[in-house]
N, C-alpha and C positions, 0 to 999 in steps of 0.2 A: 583788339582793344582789351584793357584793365579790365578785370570784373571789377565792378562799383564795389565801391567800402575794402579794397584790398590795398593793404599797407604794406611798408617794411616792417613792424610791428606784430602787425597777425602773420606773418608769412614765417617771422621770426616763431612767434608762440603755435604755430604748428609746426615746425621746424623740431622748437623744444620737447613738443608734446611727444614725437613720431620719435627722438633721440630715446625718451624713457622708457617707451614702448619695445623698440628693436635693438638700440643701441647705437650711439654717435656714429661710428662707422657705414653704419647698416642703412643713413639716411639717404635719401638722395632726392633731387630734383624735383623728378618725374613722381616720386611718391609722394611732397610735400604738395604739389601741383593737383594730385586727385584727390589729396583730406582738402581741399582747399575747395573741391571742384571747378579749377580752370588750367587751361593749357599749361604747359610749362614755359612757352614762350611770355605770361603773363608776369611769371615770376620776376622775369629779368629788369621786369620795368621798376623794382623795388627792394631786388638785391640783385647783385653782379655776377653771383652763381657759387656754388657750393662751398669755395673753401670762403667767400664772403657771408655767406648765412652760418656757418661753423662760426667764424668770427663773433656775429650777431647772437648765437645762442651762447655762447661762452658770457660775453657779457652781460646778458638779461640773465644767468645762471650765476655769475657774482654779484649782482646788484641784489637779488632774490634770496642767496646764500648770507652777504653781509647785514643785510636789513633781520634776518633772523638771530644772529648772530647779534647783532647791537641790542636786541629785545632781550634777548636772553642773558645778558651780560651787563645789563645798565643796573647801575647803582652796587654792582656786585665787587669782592678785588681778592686774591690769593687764590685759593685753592677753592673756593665759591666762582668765581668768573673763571678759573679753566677747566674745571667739571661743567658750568653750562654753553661754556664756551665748544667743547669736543663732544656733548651730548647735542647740540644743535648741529654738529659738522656732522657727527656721523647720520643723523636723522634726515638730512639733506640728502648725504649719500644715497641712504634708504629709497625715500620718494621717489626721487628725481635722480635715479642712475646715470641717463643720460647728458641730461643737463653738467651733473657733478663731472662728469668725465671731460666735459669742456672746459671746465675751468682746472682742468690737472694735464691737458694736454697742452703740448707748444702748437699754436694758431695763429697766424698771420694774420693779426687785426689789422684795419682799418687806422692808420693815426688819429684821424680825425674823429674818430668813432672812439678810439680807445680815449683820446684826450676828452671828450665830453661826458665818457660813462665812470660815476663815482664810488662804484662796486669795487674795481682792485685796490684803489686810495684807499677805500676806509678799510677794504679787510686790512690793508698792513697798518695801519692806523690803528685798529682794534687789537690785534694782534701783539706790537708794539707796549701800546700802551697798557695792555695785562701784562706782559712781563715786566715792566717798568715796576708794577706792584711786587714784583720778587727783590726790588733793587737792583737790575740789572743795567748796564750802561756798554756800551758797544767797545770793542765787537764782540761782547758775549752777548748780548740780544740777537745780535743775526744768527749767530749759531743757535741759541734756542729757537729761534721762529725757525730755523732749518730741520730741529731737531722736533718739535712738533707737530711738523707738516708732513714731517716723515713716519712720524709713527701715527698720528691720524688717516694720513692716506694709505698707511701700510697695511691698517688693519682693516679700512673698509675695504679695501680693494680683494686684501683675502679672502673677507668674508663672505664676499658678493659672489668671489668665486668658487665659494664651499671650503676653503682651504683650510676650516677648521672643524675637523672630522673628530676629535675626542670630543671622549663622553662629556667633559667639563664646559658649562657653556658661554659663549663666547661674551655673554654678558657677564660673567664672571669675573674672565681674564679682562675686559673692558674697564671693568671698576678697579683691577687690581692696579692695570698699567697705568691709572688715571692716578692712584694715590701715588705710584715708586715716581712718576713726572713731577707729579706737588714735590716729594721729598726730593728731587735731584734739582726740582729749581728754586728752593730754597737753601738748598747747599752747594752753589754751584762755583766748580771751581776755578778761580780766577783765571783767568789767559794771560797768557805771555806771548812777547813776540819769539817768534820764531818755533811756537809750540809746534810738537811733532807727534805722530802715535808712537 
């Protein structure tokens, strides 16, 4: 039987908790089961099993992500909303490692679960609509949201993993690469079809 008061919710948020502790990877069953203190066969009554609670923490992990990201970016547009916009992504990264590596991994969600959680809507929505503030119209906006996502994840991922061993520090190059993004999405050059490198 269920321990009483145990959800897909809390199973989830010790799922999350135990990702930023050890690492996504590193999670499993049997260990969410005894932070939980019950069987692991308890779990199943409320997730389907590991790559379905992966699912579950990815998206409590963008829902978590975008609601800070809308705090920090409301009423803001230009180079004010994408400085607090990448200063909130990488501060998530920070926290909640685990968590962050969920929403940067491919995970077999749930449809039904994907289609009711409003965390990946609104980040492209947020997203979106701060580069719309550069004047942007498609498909140079996708390529920018490509091109920010890339160098936002590039840099926390290095960081996390020490990859930035000069003396110079990484908040440094942080602010530097924040300002050449302002200036490259303010001057950004038109696409063409058929564009090539």
């Amino acid at each position: 039987m269920a321990r009483a008061g145990l959800t897909a919710e809390r199973v989830t948020i010790a799922g999350a908790e135990l990702a930023d502790e050890v690492g996504l990877d590193q999670v499993t069953m049997s260990q969410v089961a005894r932070r939980l203190g019950v069987k692991d066969a308890s779990l199943y009554t409320h997730v389907r099993g590991l790559q379905d609670l992966r699912g579950r923490i990815a998206l409590l992990a963008a829902d978590e992500k975008t609601i800070r990201i809308a705090e920090a970016t409301a009423g803001r547009a230009g180079k004010d909303a994408l400085v607090a916009f990448a200063n909130t992504w990488r501060e998530y990264a920070h926290r909640h490692p685990g968590r962050y590596m969920a929403t940067q991994t491919p995970i077999e969600i749930d449809p039904e679960l994907a289609a009711k959680a409003p965390g990946p809507r609104r980040a492209v929505e947020l997203t979106y609509g701060m580069l719309r503030g550069y004047g942007l119209a498609e498909p140079d906006l996708t390529d920018a949201v490509r091109l920010l996502r890339s160098s936002f994840h590039g840099f926390v991922a290095l960081e996390a993993a020490g990859g930035f061993a000069h003396k110079r520090s990484p908040q440094q190059s942080w602010v530097r690469a924040l300002n050449a993004l302002h200036t490259l999405l303010e001057h950004w050059p038109t696409s063409r079809e058929g564009d090539s490198a």
